[in-house]
C-alpha atoms as a printed R data frame, in Angstrom:
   type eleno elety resid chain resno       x      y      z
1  ATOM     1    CA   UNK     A     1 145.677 87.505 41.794
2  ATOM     2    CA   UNK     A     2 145.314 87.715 45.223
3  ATOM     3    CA   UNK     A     3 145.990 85.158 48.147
4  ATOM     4    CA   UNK     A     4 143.081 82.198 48.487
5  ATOM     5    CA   UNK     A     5 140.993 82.506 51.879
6  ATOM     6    CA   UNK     A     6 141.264 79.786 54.619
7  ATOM     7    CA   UNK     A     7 138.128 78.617 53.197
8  ATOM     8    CA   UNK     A     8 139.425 78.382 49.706
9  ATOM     9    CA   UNK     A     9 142.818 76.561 51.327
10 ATOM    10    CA   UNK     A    10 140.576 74.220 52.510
11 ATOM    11    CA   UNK     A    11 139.067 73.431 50.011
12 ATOM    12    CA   UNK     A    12 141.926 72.809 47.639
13 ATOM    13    CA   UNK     A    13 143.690 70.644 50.403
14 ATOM    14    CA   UNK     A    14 140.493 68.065 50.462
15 ATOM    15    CA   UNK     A    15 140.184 67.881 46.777
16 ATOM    16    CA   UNK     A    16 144.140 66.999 47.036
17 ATOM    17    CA   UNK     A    17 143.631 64.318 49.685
18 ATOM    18    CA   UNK     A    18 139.912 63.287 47.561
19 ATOM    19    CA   UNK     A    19 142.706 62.982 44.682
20 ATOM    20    CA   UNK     A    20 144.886 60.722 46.855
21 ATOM    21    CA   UNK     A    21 142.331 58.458 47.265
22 ATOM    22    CA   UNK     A    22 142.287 57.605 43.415
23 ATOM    23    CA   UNK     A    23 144.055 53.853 43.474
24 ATOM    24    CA   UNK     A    24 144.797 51.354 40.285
25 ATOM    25    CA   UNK     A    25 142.006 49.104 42.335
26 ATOM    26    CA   UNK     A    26 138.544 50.097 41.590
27 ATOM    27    CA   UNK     A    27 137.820 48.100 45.200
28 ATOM    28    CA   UNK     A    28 140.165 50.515 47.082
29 ATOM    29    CA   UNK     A    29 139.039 53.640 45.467
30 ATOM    30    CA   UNK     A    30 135.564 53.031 46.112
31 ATOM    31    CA   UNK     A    31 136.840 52.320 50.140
32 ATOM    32    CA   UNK     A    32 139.072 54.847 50.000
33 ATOM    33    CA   UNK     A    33 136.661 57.042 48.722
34 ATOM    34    CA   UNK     A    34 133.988 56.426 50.382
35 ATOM    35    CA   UNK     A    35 136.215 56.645 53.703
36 ATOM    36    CA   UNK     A    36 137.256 59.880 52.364
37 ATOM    37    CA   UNK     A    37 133.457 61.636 52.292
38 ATOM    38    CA   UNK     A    38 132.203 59.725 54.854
39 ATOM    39    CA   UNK     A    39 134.190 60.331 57.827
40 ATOM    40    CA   UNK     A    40 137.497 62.476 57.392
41 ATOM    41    CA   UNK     A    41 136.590 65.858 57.841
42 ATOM    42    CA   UNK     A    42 134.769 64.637 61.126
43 ATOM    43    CA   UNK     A    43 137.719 62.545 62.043
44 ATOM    44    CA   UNK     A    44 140.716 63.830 64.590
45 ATOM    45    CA   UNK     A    45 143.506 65.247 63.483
46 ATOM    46    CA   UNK     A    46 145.051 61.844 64.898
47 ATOM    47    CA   UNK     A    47 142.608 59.917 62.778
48 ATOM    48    CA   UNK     A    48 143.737 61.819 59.578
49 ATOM    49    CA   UNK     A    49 146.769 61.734 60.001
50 ATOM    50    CA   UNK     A    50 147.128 57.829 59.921
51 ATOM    51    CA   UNK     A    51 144.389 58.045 56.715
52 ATOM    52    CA   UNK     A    52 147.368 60.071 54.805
53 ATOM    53    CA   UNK     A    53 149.710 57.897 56.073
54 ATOM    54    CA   UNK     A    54 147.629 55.117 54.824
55 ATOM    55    CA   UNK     A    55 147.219 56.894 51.510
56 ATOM    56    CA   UNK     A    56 150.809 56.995 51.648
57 ATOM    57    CA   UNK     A    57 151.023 52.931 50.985
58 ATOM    58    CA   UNK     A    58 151.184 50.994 48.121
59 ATOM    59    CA   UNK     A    59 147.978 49.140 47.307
60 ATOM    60    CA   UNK     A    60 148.841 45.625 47.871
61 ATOM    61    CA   UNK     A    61 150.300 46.985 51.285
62 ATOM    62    CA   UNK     A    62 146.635 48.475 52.266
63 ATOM    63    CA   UNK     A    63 145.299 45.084 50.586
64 ATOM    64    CA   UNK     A    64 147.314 43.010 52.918
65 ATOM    65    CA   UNK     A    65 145.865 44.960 56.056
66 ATOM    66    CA   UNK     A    66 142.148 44.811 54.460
67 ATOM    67    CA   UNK     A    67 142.272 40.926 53.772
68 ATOM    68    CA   UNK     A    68 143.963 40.779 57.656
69 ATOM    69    CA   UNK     A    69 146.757 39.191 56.458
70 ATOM    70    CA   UNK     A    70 149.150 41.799 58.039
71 ATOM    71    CA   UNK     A    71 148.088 43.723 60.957
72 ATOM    72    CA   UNK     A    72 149.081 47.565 61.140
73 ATOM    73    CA   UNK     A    73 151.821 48.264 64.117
74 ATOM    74    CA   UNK     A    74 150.340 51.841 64.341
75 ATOM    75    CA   UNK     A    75 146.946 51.376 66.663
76 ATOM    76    CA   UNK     A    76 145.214 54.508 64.256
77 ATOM    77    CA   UNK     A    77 145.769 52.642 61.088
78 ATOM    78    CA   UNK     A    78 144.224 49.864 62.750
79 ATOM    79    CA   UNK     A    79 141.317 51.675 63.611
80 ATOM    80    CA   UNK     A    80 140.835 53.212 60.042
81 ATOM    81    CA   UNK     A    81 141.616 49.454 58.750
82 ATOM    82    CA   UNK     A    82 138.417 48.442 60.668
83 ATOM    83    CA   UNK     A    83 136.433 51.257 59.525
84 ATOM    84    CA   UNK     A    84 137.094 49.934 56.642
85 ATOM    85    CA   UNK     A    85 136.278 46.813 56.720
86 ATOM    86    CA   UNK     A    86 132.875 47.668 58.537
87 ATOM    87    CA   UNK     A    87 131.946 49.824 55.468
88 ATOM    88    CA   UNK     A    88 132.069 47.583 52.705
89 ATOM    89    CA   UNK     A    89 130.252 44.570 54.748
């Protein structure tokens, strides 16, 4: 078997981070989800970055930032927080 293209690479790494997005919350995976096919391949390397790192959370941790009750210290997260919020309104 021979070595995947970039393409292929590609490919696998979304449907890893699409995977990622899969919560114990039906609330944050449809977010997270949504998030996911709406905006991250169009997003800055910046902007993903702080969505993995976000992925990277426990639930009640992202719930905490989505209800406002805790405000992320990193300004990206922030910005993905309001995205967010915007999209489920």
């Amino acid at each position: 078997m021979g070595t995947m293209s970039k393409a292929q690479q590609q490919e696998v790494y979304l449907a890893q981070v699409r995977w990622r997005c899969r919560r114990g919350l039906r609330e944050l995976d449809v977010l997270l989800m949504g998030y996911f096919d709406q905006y991250f391949t169009k997003s800055s390397a910046e902007q993903q970055a702080a969505f993995l790192a976000l992925l990277d959370m426990q639930d009640p941790a992202i719930l905490s930032y989505l209800t406002g009750n805790v405000k992320p210290e990193n300004p990206a997260i922030v910005d993905i927080i309001q995205q967010l919020t915007r999209s489920r309104v």
